[in-house]
C-alpha positions in Angstrom: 21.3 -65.0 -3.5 22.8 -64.3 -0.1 25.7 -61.8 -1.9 22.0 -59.7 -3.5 20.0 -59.8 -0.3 23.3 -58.0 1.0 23.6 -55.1 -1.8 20.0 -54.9 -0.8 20.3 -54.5 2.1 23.3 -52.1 2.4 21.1 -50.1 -0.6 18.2 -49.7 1.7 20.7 -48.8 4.7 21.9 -46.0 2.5 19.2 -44.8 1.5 17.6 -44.2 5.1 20.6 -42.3 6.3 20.2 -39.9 3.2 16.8 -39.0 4.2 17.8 -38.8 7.6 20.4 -36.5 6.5 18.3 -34.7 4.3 15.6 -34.5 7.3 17.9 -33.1 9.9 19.1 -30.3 6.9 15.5 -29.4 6.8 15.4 -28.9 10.7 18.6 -26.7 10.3 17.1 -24.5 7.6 13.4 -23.7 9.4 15.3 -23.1 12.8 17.1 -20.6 11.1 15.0 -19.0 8.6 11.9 -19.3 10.4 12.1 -20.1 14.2 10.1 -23.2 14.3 11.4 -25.8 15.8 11.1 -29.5 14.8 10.5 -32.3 17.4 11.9 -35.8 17.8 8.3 -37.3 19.2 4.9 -37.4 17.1 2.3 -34.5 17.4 -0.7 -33.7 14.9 1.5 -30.8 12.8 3.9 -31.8 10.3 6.5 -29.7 7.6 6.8 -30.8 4.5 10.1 -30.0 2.8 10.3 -30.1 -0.8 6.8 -29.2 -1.2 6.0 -26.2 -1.1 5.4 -23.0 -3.8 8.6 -22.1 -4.3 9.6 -25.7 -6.0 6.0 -26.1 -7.7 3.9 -27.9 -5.6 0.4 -27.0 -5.6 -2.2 -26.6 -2.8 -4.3 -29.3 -5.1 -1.5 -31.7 -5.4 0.2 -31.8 -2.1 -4.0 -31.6 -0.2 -4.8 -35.1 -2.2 -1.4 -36.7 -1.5 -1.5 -35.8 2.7 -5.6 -36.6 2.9 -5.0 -40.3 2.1 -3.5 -40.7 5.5 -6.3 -38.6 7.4 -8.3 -35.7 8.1 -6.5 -32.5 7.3 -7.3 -29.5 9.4 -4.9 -27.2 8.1 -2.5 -26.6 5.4 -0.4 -23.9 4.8 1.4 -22.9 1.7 4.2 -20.1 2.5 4.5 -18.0 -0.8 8.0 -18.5 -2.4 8.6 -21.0 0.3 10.1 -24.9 -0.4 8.2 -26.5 2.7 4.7 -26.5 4.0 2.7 -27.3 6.8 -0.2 -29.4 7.7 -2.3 -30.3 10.8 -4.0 -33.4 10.8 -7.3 -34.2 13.4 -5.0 -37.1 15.5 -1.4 -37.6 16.0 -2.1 -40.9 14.9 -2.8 -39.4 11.4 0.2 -37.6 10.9 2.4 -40.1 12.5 0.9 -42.5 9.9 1.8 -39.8 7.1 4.7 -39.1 8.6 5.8 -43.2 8.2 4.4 -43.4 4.8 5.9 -39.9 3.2 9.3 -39.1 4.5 11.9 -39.9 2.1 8.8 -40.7 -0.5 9.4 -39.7 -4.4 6.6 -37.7 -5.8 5.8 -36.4 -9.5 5.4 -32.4 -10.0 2.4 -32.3 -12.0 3.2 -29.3 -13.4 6.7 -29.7 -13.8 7.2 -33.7 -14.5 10.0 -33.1 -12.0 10.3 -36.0 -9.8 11.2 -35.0 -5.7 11.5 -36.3 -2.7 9.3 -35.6 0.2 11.4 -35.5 4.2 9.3 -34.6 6.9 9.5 -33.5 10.6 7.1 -33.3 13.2 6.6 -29.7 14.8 4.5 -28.0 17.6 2.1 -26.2 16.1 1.2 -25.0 12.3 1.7 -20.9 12.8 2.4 -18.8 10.5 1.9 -14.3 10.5 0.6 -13.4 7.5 1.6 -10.5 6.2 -0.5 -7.2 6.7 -3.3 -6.5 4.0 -1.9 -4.5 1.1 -3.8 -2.0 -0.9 -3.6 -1.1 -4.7 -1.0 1.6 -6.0 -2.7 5.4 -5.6 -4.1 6.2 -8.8 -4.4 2.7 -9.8 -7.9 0.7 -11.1 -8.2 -2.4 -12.6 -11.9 -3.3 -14.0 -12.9 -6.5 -14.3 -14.9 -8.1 -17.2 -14.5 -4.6 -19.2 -14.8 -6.7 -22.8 -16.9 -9.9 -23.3 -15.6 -13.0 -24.2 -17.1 -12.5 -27.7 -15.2 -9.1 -28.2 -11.9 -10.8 -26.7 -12.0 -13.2 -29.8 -12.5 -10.9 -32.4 -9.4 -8.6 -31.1 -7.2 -11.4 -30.5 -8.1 -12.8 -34.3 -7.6 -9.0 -35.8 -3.9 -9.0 -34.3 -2.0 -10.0 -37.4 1.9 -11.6 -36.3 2.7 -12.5 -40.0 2.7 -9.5 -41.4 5.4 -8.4 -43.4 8.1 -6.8 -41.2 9.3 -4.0 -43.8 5.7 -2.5 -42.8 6.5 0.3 -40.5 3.9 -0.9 -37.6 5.2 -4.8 -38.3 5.9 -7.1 -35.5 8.9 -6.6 -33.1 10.4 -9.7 -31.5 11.6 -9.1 -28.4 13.8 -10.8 -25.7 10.8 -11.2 -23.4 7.9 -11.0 -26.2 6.5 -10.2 -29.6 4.9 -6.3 -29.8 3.2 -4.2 -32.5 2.9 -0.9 -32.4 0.3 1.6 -33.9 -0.2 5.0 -34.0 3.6 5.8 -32.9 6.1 3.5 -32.7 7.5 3.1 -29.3 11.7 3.3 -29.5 13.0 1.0 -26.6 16.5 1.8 -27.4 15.7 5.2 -25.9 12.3 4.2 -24.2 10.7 7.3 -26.2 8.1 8.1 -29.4 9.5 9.9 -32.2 6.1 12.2 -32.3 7.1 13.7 -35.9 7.0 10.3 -37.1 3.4 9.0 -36.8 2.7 5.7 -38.1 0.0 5.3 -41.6 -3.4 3.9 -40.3 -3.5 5.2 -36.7 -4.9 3.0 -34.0 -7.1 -0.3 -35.3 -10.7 0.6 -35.7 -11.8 -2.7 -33.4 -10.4 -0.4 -30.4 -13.2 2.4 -31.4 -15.7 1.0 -29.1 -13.5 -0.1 -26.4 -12.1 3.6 -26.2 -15.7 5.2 -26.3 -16.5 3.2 -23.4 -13.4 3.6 -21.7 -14.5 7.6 -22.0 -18.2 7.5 -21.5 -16.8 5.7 -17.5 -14.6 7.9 -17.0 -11.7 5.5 -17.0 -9.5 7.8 -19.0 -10.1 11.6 -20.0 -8.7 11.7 -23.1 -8.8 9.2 -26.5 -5.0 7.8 -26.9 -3.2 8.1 -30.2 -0.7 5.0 -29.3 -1.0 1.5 -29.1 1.5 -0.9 -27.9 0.2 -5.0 -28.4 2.3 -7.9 -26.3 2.3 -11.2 -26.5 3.8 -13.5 -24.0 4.2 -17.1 -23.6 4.3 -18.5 -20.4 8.0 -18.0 -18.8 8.5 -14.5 -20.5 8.3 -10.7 -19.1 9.0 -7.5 -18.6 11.2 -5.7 -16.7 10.0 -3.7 -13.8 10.1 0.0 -14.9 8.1 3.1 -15.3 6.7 4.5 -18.5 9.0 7.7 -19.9 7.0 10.4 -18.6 8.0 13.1 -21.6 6.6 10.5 -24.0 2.9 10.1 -22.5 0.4 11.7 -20.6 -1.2 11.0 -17.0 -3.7 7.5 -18.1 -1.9 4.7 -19.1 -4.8 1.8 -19.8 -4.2 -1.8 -20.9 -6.3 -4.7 -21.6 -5.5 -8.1 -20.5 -6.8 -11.1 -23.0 -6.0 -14.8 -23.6 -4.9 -15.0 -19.7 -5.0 -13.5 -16.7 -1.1 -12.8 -15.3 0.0 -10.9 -11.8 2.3 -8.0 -12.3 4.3 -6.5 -9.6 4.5 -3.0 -8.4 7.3 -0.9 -6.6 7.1 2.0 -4.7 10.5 4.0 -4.4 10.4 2.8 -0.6 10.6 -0.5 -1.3 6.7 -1.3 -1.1 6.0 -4.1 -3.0 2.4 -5.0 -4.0 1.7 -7.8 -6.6 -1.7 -7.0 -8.4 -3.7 -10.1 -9.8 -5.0 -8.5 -13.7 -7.9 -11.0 -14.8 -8.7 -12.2 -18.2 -10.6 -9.4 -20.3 -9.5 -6.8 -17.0 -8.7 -3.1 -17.7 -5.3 -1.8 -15.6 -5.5 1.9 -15.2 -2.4 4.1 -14.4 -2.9 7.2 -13.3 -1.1 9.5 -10.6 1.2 7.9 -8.4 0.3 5.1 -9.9 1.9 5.9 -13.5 4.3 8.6 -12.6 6.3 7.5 -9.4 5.8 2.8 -8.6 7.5 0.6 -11.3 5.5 -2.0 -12.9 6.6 -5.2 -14.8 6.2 -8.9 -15.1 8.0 -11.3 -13.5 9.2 -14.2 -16.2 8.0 -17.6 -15.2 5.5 -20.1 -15.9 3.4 -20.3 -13.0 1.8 -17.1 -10.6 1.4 -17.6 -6.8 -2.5 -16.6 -6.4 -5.5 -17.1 -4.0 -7.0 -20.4 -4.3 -10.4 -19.8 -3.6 -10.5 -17.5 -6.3 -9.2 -19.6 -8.9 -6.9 -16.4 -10.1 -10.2 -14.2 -10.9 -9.9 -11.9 -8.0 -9.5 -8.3 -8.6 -6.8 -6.4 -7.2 -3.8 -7.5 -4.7 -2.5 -11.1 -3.9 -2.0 -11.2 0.2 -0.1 -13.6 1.9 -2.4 -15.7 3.2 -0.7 -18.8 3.7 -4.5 -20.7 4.1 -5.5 -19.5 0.8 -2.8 -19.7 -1.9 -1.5 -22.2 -4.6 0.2 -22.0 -8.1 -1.3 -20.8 -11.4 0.0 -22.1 -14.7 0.3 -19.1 -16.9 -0.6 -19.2 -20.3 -0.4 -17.1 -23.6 -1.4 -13.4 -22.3 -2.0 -10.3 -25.5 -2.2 -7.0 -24.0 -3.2 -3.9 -25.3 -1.9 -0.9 -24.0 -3.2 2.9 -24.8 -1.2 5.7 -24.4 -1.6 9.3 -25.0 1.5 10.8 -26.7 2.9 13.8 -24.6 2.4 17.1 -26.5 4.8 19.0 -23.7 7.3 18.2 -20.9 5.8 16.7 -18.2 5.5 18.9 -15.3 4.6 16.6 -12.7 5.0 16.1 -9.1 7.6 13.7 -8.8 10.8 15.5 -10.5 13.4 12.4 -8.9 11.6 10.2 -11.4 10.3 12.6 -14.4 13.0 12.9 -17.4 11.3 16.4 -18.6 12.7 17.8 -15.0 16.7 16.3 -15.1 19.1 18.8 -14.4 16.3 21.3 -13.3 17.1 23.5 -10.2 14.0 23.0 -8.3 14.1 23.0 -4.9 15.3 21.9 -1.2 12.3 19.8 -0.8 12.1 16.7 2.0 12.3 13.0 0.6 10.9 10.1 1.6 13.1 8.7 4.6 15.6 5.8 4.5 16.3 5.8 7.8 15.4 6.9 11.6 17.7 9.4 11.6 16.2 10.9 8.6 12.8 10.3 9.7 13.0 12.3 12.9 14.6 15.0 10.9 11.7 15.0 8.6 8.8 15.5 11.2 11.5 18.2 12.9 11.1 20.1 9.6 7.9 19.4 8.5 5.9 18.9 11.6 7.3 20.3 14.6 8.6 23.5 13.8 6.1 23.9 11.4 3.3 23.9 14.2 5.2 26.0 16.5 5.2 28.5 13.5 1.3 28.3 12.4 -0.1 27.5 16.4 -1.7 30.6 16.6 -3.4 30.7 13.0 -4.2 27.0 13.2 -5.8 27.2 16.5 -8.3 29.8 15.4 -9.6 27.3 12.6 -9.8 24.5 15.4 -13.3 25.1 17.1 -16.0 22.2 16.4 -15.4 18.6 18.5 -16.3 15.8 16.3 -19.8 14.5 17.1 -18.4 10.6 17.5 -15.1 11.8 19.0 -17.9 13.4 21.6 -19.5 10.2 21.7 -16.8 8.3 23.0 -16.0 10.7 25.5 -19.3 11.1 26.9 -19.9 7.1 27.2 -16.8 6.9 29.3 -17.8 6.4 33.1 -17.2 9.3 35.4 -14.4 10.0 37.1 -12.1 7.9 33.9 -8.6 9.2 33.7 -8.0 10.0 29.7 -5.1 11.1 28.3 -5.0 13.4 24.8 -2.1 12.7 23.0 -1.4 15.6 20.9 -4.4 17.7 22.1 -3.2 20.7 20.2 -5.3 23.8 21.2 -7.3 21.6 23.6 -10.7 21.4 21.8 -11.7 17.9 23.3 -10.2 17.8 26.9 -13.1 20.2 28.4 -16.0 17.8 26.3 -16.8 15.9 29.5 -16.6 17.5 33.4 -17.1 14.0 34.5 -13.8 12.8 33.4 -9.8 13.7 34.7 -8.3 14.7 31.1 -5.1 15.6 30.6 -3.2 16.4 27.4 0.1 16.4 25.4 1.7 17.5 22.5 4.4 18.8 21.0 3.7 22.1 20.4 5.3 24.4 23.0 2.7 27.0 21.7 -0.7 24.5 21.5 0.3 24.0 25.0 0.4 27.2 26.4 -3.3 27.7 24.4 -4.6 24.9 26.9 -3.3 26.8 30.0 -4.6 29.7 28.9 -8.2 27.5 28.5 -7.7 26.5 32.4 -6.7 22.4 30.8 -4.1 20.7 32.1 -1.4 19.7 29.2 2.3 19.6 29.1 4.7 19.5 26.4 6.0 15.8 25.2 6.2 13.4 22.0 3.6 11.4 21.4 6.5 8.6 20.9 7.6 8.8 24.6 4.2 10.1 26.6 5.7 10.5 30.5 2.7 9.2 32.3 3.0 6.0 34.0 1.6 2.7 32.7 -1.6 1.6 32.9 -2.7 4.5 34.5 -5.4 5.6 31.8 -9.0 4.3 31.3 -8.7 6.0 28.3 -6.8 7.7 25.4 -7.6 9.3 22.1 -5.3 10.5 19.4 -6.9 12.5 17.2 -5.0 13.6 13.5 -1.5 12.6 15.2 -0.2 9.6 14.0 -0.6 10.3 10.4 2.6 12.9 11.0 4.9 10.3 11.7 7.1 9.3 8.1 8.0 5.3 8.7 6.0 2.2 9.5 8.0 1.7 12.8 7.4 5.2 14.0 3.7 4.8 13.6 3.4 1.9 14.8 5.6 2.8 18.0 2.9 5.6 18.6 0.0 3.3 18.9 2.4 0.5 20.8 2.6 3.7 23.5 -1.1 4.3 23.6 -1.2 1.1 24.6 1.2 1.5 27.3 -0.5 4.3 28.7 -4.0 1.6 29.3 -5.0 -0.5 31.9 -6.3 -3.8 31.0 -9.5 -3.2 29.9 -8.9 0.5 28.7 -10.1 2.0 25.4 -8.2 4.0 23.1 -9.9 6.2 20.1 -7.0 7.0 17.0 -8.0 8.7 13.9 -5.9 9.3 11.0 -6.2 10.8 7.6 -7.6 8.9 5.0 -6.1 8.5 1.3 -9.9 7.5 -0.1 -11.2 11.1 0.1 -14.5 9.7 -1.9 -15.6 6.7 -0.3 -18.9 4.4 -0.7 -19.5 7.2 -3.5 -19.8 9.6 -1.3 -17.3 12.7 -1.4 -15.7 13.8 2.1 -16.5 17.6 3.3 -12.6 18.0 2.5 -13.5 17.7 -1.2 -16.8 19.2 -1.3 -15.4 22.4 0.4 -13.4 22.9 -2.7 -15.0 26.1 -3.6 -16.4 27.2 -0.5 -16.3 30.7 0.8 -12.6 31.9 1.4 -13.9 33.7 4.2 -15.5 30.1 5.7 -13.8 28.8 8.8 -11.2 25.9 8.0 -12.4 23.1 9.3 -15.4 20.5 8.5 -18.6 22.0 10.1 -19.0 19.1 12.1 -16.0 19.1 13.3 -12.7 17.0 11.1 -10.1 15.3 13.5 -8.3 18.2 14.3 -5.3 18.5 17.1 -2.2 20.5 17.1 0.1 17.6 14.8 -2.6 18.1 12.0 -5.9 19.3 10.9 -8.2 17.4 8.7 -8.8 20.4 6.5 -6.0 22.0 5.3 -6.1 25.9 4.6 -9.0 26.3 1.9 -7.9 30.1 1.6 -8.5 30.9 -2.3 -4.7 31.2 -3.4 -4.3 27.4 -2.6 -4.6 26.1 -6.0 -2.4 28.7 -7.4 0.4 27.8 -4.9 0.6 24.5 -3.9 1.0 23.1 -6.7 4.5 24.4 -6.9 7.5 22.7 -5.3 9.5 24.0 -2.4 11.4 26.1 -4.6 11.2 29.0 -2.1 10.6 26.7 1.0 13.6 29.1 2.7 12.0 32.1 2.4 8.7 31.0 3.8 10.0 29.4 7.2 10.8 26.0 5.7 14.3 25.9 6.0 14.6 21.9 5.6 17.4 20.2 3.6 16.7 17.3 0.9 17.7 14.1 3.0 17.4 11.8 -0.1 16.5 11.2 -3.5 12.7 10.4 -3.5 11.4 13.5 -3.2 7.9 14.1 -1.5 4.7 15.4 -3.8 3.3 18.7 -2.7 -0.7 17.9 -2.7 -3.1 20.6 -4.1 -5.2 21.5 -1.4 -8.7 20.2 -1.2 -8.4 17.6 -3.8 -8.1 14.0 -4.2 -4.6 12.5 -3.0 -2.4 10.7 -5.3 0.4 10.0 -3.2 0.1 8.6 0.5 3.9 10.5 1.6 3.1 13.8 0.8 3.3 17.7 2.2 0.2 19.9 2.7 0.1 23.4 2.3 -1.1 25.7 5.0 -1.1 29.5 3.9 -0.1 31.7 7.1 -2.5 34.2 7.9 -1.7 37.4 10.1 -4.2 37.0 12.6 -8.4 36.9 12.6 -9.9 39.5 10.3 -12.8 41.2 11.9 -16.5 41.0 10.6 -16.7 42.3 7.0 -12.7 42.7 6.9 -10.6 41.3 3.7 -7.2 41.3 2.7 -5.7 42.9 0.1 -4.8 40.6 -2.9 -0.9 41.7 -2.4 -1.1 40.4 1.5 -2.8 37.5 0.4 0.1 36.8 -2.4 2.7 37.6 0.4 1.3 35.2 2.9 3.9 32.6 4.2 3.0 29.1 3.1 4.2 26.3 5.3 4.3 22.9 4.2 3.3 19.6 6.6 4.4 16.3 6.1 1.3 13.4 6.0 1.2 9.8 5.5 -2.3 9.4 4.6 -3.6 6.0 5.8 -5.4 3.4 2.6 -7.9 1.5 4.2 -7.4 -1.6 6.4 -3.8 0.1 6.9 -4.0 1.5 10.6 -6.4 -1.2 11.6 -3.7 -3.9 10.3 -1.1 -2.1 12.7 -3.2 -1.9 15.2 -3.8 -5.8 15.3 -0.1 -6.3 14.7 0.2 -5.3 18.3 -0.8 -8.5 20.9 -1.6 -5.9 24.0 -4.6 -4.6 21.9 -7.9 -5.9 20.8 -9.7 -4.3 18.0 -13.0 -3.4 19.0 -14.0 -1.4 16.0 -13.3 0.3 13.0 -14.8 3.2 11.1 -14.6 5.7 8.3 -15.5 8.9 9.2 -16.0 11.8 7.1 -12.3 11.6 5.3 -10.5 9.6 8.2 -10.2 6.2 9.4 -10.7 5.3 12.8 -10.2 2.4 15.4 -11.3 1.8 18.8 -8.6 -0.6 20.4 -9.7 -2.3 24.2 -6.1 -3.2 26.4 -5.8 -6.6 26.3 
């Protein structure tokens, strides 16, 4: 008896220094990975290792085992993390959770895989989320587009027993079982043989899907291919982009059985994981389909919000408050394609097979690193401005009305700063107040002095006025001209600087959504204004010497800027490729499909008098200048903005084509 209570005992003794070991592991691996720190005496906050997403636990699970031992404040769930955290109403509470879980076995519901739980007491449960992301450019997903009713009968039409010597008979594949109809989709060289149609076209259950998909607009023309998946839970597909010689712009696909998150890639890096809903329509179009990769990650369960039970249209944040796991199950989808008649001539020719081997150009790419980032805006902005200054200031005459606003609430005698006050159209909009400007046009600047306004020459990066001296600041149409995250975000952290405590700061920046509540911006709907009309929004776009809201709407902008740089040398643009993305050139005056793009503006000699035009060769011969944007999606500047822990949001706008901030100096 006395020989068992001692196995026993040395058992239990064991056992307690492997959880201790195990415990003081965990500490190791958040100090390191995470910078929180774990603490030898009781508080209300506790980590949880071995429970957390990225083994299987779900929010559901882990909230009922930890609220048996108290009230639960908190709990957060770290996506693709192995630990969580959770904050209880009383130390008492999560000391008694503390006693009663560490070194506890648990069940995986999911997985019937037993672990075991080891816990340590930290400070506090913190934990940044990451910014907001939007959806993909060119990219829609609709949500409820079929009825349940409809799903059935196209799920029961899809026949997987068919004989397989039937040219449109089921493919199994690594990652899934396909059909294909209309063409038959060749993935040894990811193409359509478009001699070889297949008999019986597309199924006639799709006709009324399609029509509809037309009448709304969701595609503009009826596809001719069909591609049907079906994946169990665990399988895939690779992240990739659809051959752009084999289909045109609209790539659609239906989601039934189950709803599934697929995963997005921008040639950046840019990441953005899209929640697709049961009997949801995905539509690729622009930047969308021709430039981010798209594809499936295999596995059996999705990391969604919780509060919308996986139903949620459109991008899965990383709120660490609001997510859990979502068992997959069987997903069909239907994808319609239209079959390419023509090589594609698109705007991303680092990505698009039909332009391989073509010599097209010295155009910029999108930079990899600061190096390559200041070189862009030296190319693309700087010397651009210095070359059009004259032009562009001519076209720069209207203040915008809320712009005006803010200035004229400020109380006299406030010192405000203009960073990047290009021709100087706002720093005479209020006598009551000390303005003084910047930018980085030599020639903007010598515009001001010859105004009477004091401005000197600088980078809106480094601003040589001393901190907190400024009640004020505004930075109109600037920061949109800077090509990384960090430089952009750097521009506002110097605004910042710039402000006392209690100081106000007005940014605008180019918006992406040039249609917005359903209404079109001026940008837009001067499409096919008067050529002799001045550039600029009548009441006045965000314009200052590193941008203007409207670019030049002169009538040969359609026919040139669709073209790539091919003859960027001869027109002033003498800038070398300094990687392999290469950067869209936008049409002027139309929709954007890309947020990293250049803008045309068409070099005119100098103003033409009333009644005078140009001759159509002077036009043709005009130099055209390309400007390098990053156009902000919305919730994007405002996200930087309360990055920053000097600043305080005050408010947030659209306005006409822009979005706006108003930040207070914390």
């Amino acid at each position: 008896m006395e020989v068992k209570t001692s196995k026993d005992h040395l058992k239990i003794h064991k056992l307690k220094k492997k959880v201790l070991r195990k415990q003081v592991r965990a500490q190791h691996t958040l100090m390191r990975h995470e910078g929180v720190e774990c603490l030898s005496h009781a508080t209300q906050s506790l980590v949880i290792a071995n429970a957390g997403l990225g083994n299987g636990m779900s929010r559901h699970q882990l909230l009922r085992i930890v609220e048996e031992y108290g009230l639960v404040e908190t709990l957060l769930m770290p996506p693709n993390k192995p630990y969580s955290f959770v904050k209880y109403g009383t130390t008492e509470e999560a000391k008694k959770a503390f006693d009663a879980l560490n070194g506890k076995e648990v069940t995986l519901e999911d997985f019937g895989q037993n672990i075991v739980l080891y816990i340590n007491f930290v400070e506090k449960v913190f934990w940044q989320n990451a910014a907001p992301t939007s959806l993909p450019p060119g990219l829609m997903v609709i949500e409820k587009i079929i009825s349940p009713e409809e799903e059935r009968r196209m799920l029961e039409s899809i026949d997987w027993t068919a004989d397989e010597d039937i040219q449109n008979a089921q493919k199994t594949l690594k990652h899934r079982r396909v059909k294909h109809f209309g063409y038959e989709f060749c993935y040894d060289n990811n193409n359509v043989d478009k001699d070889k149609p297949l008999p019986g076209g597309l199924p006639e259950i799709c006709d009324l899907f399609l029509e509809k998909c037309l009448t709304q607009g969701y595609i503009q023309h009826k596809p001719d291919q069909l591609t049907i998946n079906q994946y169990e839970p665990g399988q895939g597909i690779p992240p990739h982009i659809d051959t752009h010689s084999a289909f045109e712009d609209e790539i659609i696909s239906l989601s039934l059985g189950s709803e599934i998150v697929m995963d997005f890639k921008h040639p950046d890096g840019r990441t953005v994981a899209v929640m697709l809903p049961r009997c949801s329509l995905l539509v690729m179009a622009g930047e969308s389909r021709y430039l981010w990769t798209h594809g499936i990650t295999p596995r059996k369960y999705d990391v969604i919000q919780a509060s919308e039970l996986g139903q949620k249209v459109g991008t899965i944040t990383a709120d660490v408050g609001d997510l859990t796991l979502n068992r997959r199950e069987t997903r069909t989808s239907f994808t319609f394609r239209k079959v390419r008649r023509s090589p594609c001539n698109c705007i991303y020719p680092s990505v698009c097979d039909s332009q391989k081997g073509q010599q097209r150009q010295v155009q910029p790419s999108f930079p990899h690193s600061e190096m390559e980032a200041s070189k862009l805006e030296q190319e693309y902005v700087h010397k651009v401005y210095e070359e059009i200054a004259t032009h562009f200031s001519s076209t720069r005459h209207s203040p915008w009305p809320q712009i005006v606003e803010f200035l004229r609430s400020l109380p006299k005698g406030s010192i405000v700063a203009d960073v990047g006050c290009g021709n100087g159209k706002y720093l005479g909009i209020n006598e009551d107040l000390y303005m003084v400007g910047c930018d980085r046009s030599k020639k903007l600047v010598d515009i001001c002095g010859e105004k009477n306004f004091q401005a000197f020459v600088c980078d809106a990066l480094s601003v040589p006025i001393r901190s907190g001296s400024c009640d004020a600041c505004i930075s109109i149409a600037v920061i949109h001209h800077f090509s990384t995250a960090e430089r952009r975000l750097a521009t506002i952290r110097e605004l910042a600087r710039l402000l006392r405590p209690g100081g106000m700061a007005l940014i605008y920046v180019w918006a992406m959504e040039q249609e917005y509540k359903n209404q079109k911006s001026k940008y837009l709907k001067e499409k096919n204004g008067s050529k002799d009309k001045e550039e600029e929004i009548s009441t006045g776009v965000a314009q200052t010497p590193l941008s203007d809201q409207m670019p030049d709407s002169s009538s040969q902008d359609s026919a040139c800027s669709d073209q790539l740089l091919n003859d960027s040398k001869d027109k002033g643009c003498d800038a070398e490729p300094v990687a392999d993305s290469r950067l869209p050139v936008h049409t002027n005056r139309t929709s954007f499909h890309s947020q990293d793009l250049l803008v045309p503006w068409h070099l005119k000699g100098g103003p033409k008098k009333k009644g005078e035009t140009g001759s159509k060769e002077s036009q043709e011969l005009c130099p055209v200048f390309h400007r390098y944007y990053h156009v902000f999606c919305e919730g994007e500047l405002e996200a930087a903005c309360r990055s920053l822990d000097c600043v305080r949001v005050q408010k947030s706008y659209y306005d006409q084509g822009n979005w706006c901030v108003v930040l207070e100096k914390l």
